[in-house]
C-alpha positions as CSV (number, residue, x, y, z in Angstrom):
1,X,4.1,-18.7,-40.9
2,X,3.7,-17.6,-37.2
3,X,3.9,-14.1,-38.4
4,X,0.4,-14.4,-38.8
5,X,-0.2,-16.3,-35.3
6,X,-2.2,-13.2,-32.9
7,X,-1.5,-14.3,-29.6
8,X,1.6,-15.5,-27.5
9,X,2.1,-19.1,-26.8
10,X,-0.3,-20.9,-24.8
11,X,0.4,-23.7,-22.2
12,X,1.4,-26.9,-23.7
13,X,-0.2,-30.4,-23.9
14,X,2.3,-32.9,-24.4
15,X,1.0,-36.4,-25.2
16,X,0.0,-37.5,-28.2
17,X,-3.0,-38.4,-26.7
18,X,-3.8,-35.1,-26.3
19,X,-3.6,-34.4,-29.7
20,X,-6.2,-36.8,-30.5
21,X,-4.0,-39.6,-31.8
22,X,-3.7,-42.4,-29.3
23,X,-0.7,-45.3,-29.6
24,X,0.6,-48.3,-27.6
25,X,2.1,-45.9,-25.8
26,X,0.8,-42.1,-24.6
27,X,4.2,-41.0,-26.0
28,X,5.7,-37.4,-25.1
29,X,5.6,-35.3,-27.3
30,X,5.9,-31.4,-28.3
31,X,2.9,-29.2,-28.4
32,X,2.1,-25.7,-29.0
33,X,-0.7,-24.3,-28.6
34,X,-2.1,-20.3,-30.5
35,X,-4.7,-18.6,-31.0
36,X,-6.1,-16.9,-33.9
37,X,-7.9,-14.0,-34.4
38,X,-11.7,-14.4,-36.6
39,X,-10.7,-14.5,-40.4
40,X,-6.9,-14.9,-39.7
41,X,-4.6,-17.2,-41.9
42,X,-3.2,-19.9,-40.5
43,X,-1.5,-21.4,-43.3
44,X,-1.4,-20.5,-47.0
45,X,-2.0,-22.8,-50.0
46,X,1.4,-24.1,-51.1
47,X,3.3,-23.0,-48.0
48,X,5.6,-25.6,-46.7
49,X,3.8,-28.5,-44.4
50,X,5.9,-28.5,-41.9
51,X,3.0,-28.8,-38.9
52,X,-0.5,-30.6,-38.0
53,X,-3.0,-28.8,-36.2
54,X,-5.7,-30.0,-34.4
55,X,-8.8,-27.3,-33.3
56,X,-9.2,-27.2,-29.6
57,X,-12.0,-24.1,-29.6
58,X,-13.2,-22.8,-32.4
59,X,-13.8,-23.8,-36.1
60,X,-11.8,-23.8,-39.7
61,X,-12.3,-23.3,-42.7
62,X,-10.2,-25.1,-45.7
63,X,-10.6,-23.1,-49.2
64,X,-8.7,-22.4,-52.5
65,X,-9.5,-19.2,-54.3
66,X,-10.6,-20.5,-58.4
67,X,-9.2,-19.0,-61.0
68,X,-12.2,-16.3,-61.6
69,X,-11.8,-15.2,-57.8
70,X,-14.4,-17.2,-56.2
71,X,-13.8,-18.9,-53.0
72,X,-14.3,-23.1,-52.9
73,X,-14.3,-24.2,-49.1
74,X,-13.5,-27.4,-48.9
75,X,-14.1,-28.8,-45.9
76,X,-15.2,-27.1,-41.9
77,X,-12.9,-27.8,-39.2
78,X,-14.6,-28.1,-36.1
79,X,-13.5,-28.9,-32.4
80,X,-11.3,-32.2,-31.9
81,X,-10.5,-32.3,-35.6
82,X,-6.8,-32.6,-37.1
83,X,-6.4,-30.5,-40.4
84,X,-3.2,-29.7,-42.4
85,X,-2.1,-33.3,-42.9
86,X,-0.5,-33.8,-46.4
87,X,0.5,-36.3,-49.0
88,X,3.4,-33.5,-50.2
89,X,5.6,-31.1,-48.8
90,X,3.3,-28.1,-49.1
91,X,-0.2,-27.5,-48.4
92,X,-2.6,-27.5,-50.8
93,X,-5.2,-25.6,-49.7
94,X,-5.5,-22.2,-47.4
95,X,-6.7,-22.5,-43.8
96,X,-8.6,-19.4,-41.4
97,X,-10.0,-19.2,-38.6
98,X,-13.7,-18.6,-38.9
99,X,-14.0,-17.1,-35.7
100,X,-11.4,-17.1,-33.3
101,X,-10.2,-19.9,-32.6
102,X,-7.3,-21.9,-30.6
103,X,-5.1,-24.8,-32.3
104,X,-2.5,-27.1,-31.0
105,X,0.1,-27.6,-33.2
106,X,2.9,-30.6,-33.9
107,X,5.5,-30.9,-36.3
108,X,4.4,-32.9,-38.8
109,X,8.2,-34.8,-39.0
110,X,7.2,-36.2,-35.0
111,X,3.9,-37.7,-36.1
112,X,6.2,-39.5,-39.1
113,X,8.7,-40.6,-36.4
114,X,5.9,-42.0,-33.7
115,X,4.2,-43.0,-36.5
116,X,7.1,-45.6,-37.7
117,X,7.9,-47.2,-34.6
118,X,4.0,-47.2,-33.7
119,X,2.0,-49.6,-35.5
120,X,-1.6,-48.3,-33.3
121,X,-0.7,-44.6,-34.2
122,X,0.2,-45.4,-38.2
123,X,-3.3,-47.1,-38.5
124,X,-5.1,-44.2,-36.8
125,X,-3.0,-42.1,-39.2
126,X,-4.5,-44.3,-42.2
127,X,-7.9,-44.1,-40.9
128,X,-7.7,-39.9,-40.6
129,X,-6.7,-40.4,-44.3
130,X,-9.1,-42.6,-45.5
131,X,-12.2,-40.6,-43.6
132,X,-10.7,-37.3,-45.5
133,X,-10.9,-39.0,-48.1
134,X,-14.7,-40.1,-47.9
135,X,-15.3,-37.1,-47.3
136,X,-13.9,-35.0,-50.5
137,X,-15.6,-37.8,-52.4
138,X,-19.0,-37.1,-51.0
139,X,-18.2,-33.8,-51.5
140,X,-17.6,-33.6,-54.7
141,X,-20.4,-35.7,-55.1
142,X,-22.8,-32.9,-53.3
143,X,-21.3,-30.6,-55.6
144,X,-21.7,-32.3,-58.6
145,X,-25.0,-34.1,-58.5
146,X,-27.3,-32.1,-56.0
147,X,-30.2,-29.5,-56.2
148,X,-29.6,-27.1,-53.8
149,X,-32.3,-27.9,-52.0
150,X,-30.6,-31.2,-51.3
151,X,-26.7,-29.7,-51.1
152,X,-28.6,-27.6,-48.1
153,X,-30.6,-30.4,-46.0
154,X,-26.9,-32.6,-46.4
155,X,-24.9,-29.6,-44.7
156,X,-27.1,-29.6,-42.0
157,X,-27.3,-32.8,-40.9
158,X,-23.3,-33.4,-41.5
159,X,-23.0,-30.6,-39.2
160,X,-25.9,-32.3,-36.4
161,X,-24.2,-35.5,-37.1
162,X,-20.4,-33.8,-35.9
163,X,-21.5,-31.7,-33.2
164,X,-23.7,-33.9,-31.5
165,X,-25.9,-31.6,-30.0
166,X,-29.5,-31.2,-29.4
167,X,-29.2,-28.5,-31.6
168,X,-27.0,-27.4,-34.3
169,X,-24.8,-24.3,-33.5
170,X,-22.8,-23.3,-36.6
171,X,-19.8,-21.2,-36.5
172,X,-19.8,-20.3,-40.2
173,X,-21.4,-17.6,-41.9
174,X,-24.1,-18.2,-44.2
175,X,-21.4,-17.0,-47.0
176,X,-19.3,-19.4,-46.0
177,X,-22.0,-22.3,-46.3
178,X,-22.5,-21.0,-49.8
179,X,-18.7,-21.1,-50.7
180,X,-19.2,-24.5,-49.3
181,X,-22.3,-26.1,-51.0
182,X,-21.2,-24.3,-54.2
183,X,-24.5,-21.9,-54.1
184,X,-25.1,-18.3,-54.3
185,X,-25.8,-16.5,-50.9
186,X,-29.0,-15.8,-51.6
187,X,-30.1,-19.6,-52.8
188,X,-29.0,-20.6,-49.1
189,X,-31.0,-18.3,-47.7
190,X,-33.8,-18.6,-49.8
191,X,-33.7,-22.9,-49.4
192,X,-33.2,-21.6,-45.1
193,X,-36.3,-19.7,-45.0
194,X,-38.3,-22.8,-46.4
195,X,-37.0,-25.2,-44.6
196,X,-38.4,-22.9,-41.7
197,X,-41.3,-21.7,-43.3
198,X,-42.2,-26.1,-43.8
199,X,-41.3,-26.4,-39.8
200,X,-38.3,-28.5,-40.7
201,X,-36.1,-26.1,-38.5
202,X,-36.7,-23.2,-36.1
203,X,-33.8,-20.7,-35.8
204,X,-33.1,-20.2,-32.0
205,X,-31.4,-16.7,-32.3
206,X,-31.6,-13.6,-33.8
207,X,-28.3,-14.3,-36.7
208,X,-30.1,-17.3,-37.4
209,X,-26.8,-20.0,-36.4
210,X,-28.2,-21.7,-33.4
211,X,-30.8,-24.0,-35.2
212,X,-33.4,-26.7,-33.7
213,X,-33.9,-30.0,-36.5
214,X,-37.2,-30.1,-35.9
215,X,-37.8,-33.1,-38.3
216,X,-34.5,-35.3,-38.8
217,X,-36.1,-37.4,-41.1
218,X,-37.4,-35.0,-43.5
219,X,-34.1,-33.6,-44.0
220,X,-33.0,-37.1,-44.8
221,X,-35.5,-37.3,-47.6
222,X,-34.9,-34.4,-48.3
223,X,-30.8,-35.2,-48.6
224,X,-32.3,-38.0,-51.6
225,X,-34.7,-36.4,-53.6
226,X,-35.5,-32.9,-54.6
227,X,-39.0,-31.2,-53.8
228,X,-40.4,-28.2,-55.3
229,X,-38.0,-25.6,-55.8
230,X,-38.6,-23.0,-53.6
């Protein structure tokens, strides 16, 4: 596994609070901190669990490559978040870096052990599950159910809604938010340009990630029921 770390360790956190899992108590506890390198592996589907990670700069991406060699991303990692967490010994899905990016990292056997004399830090535990949980279901519902036009407008405000900036910056690639939303490249593009062209968003930079929601609302209808394809 850290063969495929790119960078030597980093200094150390070492609270749990720190790792964005408060207790009774801000137990010690050990940390490591890498960084990765833009497109690098950090773990590999059905490699053994044996840490949690939390992004402190950067952004993830969760995926498993299907059967006819197209890429499903799962879910976006973003800064603050704690990924890796399993019900089983082995992860179930790949992670990478989508552009480099630095993790903290904990053995997932001392989360287990706080976690069992800890009642605060077992239900924060159960509440990371649950909210992963929420989240592949609405997933699979945006895959499932949506137009594209709606899949697109749901993406962006999930991501306004988790970076909680005036306006959205987004790490990915616009590849990636196709692997994501289940579209072709160039429907996300296409469904991009009209959201611009109908003054919904204005794109702030020349590769087109730093967006301004010019109309919050709209999106939300938008989220609900399908307009005119364009």
């Amino acid at each position: 596994m850290f063969v495929r770390i790119t960078t030597d360790r980093r200094p150390q956190p070492n609270t749990l609070d720190e790792f964005g899992l408060a207790g009774t108590f801000n137990r010690i506890i050990g940390l490591s901190e890498f960084k990765y390198r833009k497109d690098t592996e950090i773990f590999g589907e059905k490699e053994p669990a044996v840490y949690v990670y939390q992004v402190k700069h950067g952004a993830v991406r969760s995926y498993k490559l299907l059967s006819d060699g197209r890429r499903q991303i799962a879910a976006f990692h973003l800064v603050g978040d704690i990924f890796g967490i399993e019900n089983g010994d082995t992860h179930r899905f790949t992670a990478e870096a989508v552009v480099e990016t630095v993790a903290r990292l904990i053995k997932r056997e001392s989360i287990q052990l706080v976690a069992a004399r800890d009642a605060v830090v077992s239900h924060n535990l159960l509440s990371m599950t649950t909210r992963n949980l929420e989240h592949a279901e609405n997933h699979m519902l945006l895959l499932g159910r949506k137009t594209a036009v709606e899949r697109v407008a749901a993406f962006l405000l999930e991501m306004d809604c988790r970076t909680g900036a005036d306006n959205v910056s987004l790490p990915m690639t616009r590849r990636d938010i196709a692997d994501y939303l289940g579209l072709t490249l160039e429907t996300v593009s296409r469904v991009l340009s009209s959201l611009r062209k109908a003054g919904v968003l204005t794109f702030l930079d020349g590769d087109q990630r730093e967006i301004m929601l010019n109309d919050r609302s709209r999106l939300a209808d938008l989220d609900r029921q399908e307009p005119a394809q364009p």
